[in-house]
N, C-alpha and C positions, 0 to 999 in steps of 0.2 A: 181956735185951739180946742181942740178932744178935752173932754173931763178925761181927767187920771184916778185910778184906783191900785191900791194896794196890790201888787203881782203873788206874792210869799202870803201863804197861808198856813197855818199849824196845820198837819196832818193829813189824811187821806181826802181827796174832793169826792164828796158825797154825791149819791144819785139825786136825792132833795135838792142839793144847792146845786145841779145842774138844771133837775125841771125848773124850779124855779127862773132861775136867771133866763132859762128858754120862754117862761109862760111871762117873763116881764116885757117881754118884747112884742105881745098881741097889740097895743095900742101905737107900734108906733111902723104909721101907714106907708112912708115911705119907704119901707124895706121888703124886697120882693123876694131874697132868697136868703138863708143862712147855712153855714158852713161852718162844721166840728169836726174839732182832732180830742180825742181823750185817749193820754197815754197810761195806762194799764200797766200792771207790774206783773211779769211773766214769771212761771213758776220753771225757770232756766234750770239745767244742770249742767254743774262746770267743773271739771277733774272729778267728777264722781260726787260733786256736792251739790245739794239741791237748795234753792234760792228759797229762802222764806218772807224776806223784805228788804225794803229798800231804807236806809237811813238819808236825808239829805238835808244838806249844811249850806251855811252862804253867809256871804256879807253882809248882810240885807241891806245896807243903803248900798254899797257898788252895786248888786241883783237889781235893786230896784233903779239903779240909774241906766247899765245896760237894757233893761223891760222895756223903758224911756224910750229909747236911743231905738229900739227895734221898733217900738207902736207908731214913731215919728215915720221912720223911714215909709212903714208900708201906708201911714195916709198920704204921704206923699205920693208913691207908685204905683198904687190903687184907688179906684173909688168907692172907698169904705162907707159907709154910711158908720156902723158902731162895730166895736171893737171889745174882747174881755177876751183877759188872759191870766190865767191861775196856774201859781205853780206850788205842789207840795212840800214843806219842810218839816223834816221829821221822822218818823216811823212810817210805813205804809207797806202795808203787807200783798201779799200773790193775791191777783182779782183786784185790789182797789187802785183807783187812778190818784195818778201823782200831776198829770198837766191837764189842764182845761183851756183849748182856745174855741171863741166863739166868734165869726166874721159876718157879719151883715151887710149887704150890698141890696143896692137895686137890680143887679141879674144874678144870674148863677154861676155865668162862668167867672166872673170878675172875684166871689165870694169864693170858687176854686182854688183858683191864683196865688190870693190874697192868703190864704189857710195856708196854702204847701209853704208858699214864700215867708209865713213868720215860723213854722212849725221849722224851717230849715235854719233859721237866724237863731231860734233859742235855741238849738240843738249845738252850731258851730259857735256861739258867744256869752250865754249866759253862765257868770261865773257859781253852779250851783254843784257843788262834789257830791256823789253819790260813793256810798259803801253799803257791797251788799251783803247782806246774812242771809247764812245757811243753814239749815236744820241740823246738820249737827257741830254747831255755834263757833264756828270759825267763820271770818270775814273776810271782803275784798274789797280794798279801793278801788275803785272804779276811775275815777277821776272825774273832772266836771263835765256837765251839760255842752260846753263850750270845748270840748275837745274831741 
């Protein structure tokens, strides 16, 4: 069984807490390639309104139970060596990232794979609503991650 980690983090995922998490992974030998998705908040324009951030909401124990259910699936259907997956809750503005996945394999292609195929699971299942704000302070539900 994978060690688990907390999915739902307050706020915007930091450039820091992605080196990091990247330079924590020098010692460990068996890992010959890695593979990142970081999702970024686009500075959109929709009916003439320009996005200034993302607010995002959840269950957090059903989020963190669907997180569960995704990390299982792909060490089954992959061979993952390590896995991290960050998702933002909260405020997070144009330019900073709201998801963090980090895939680690023994090849590249597998480490490939392994990335599209969870990066496509939180997108179609995780129950995370987003609402976005616009600079001139009208809002839009978005609806979830999972839709």
């Amino acid at each position: 069984m994978k060690k688990k980690h907390t999915v739902l983090i307050e706020g915007p995922i930091t450039p820091a807490f992605i080196a990091d998490s990247i330079a924590k992974h020098s010692s460990k030998t068996d890992i010959g390639a890695h593979a990142i998705f970081l999702g970024q908040i686009r500075k959109d324009i929709k009916d003439n309104r320009v996005v200034k951030n993302i607010e995002y909401t959840a269950h957090n124990v059903m989020a963190e139970q669907v997180f569960e259910t995704i990390r299982e699936s792909a060490f089954e259907k992959y061979e993952i060596v390590c896995m991290h997956i960050y998702h933002s809750l909260g405020c997070v503005k144009v330019g900073e990232n709201s998801l963090f996945v980090f895939i680690s394999c023994k090849h590249r292609t597998q480490s490939f794979h392994a990335l599209e195929y969870l990066v496509e699971e939180i997108k179609a299942k995780a129950p995370i609503w987003k609402k976005e704000n616009y600079e001139d302070k009208t809002y839009t539900w978005v609806g979830s991650e999972g839709n």
